[in-house]
Structure formats: C-alpha cells, structure tokens
C-alpha positions in Angstrom: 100.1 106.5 117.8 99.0 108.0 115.2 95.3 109.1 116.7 94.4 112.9 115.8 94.9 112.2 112.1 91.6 110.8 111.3 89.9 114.0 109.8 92.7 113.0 107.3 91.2 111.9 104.2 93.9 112.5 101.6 97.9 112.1 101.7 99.2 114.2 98.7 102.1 111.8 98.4 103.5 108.6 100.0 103.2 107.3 103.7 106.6 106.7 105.0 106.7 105.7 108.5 110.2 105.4 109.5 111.9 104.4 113.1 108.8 104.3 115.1 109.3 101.2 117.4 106.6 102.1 119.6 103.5 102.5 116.9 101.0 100.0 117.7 98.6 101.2 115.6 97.8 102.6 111.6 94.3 103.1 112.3 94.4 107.0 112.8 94.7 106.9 108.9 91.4 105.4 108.7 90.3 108.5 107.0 92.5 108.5 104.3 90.3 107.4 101.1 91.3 106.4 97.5 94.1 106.1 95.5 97.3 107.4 97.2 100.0 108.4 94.5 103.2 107.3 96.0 104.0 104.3 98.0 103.2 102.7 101.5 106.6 102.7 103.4 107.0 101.0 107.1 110.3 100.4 108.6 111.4 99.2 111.7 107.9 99.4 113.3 108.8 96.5 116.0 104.8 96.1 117.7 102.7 97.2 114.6 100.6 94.0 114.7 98.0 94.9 111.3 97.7 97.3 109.0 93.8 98.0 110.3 93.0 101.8 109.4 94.6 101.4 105.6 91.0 99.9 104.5 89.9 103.2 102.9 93.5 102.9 100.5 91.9 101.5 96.8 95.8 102.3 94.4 99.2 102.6 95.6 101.6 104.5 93.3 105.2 104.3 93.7 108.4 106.1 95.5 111.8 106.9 93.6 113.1 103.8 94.3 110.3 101.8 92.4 108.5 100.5 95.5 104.6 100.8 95.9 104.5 98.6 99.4 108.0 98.4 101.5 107.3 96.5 104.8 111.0 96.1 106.4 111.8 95.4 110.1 107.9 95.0 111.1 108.4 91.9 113.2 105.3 92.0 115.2 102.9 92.5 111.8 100.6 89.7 111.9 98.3 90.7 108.7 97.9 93.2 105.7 94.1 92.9 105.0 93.9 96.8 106.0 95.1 96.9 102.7 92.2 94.4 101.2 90.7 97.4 99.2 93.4 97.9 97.1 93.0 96.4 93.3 94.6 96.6 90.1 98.5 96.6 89.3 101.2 98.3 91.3 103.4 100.1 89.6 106.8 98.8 91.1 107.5 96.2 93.8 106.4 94.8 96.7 108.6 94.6 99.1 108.4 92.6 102.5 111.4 91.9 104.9 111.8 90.9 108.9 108.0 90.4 109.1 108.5 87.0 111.4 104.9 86.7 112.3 103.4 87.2 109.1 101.8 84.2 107.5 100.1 84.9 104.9 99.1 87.7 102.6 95.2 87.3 102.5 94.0 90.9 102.1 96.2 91.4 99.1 94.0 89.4 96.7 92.6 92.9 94.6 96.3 93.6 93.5 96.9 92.0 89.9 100.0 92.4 89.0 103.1 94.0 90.0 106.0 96.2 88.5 105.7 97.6 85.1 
C-alpha cells in the first residue's frame, strides 16, 4: 500500500515501482499534481487492478532508457484512466507488457503523440 503518501503533491523525478506483488492500490499518490519529469515505471505488480490515484498526473517526461510509461508484469491491471489527465506528446515510448486483463486504453485519449 502506498497510503501515508497523500500529503505528496510533487515527485522530483520518476515513479518506479518495482517488485511489489502485493500493491493493490496507486491511490496514496492521489496528491501528486502536474507534470512529473521522468517517467511512470510499474513492474511486476501482480494485483494492481487501476491506476486510480494518478488523476492529478497532466505530462510524463522520460527515464534513461527513453520510456515515459513502462507497464511490465501487471497482470491483474484492468484500466489506465488514472492517467486520463495526461495530454500532449510523450517524450519516449510507451511501453505495456503481461497486462492480461487489460482491454483497452480509454483514459489515454489526452496523449498525442509519442517518442520524439
């Protein structure tokens, strides 16, 4: 869980949440507002169902590697409208991998091109 973070209203960097089978839940970052300058990175996040909490998240920059949004072993993630607020290009990919139960991308409709 990532509860107790919700006074958060800035990351000065990326979100990389790595190896945390058990998080159910994003929604303790529901603080977080505006543009954050590196990327959005989830792995191996086996019961994270949504992406609920990211709402406040309007950019997304990019890590080292030239990805803005990696999604990779998420296998329980049903939707990414918590990130419906971001708009405008991404600076490098999008990357999504092992996400069985997602159908569609519907919340990703503000995003206008990707990669440089």
């Amino acid at each position: 869980s990532l509860e107790g973070l919700e006074a958060m209203t800035a990351i000065g960097q990326s979100i990389f949440l790595n190896s945390v089978p058990a998080l159910k839940s994003v929604s303790g970052l529901r603080g977080v507002a505006g543009a954050l300058p590196g990327s959005l990175s989830i792995c191996n996040a086996d019961q994270l169902a949504s992406l609920d909490g990211l709402e406040g998240i309007t950019a997304i920059g990019r890590d080292t590697k030239g990805h803005c949004i990696y999604l990779y072993a998420v296998s329980a993630l049903e939707s990414v409208s918590g990130l419906c607020n971001v708009a405008g290009a991404l600076p490098g990919s999008l990357f999504i991998e092992h996400a069985d139960q997602l159908a569609s991308l519907d919340g990703l409709e503000g995003i206008t091109a990707i990669g440089n």
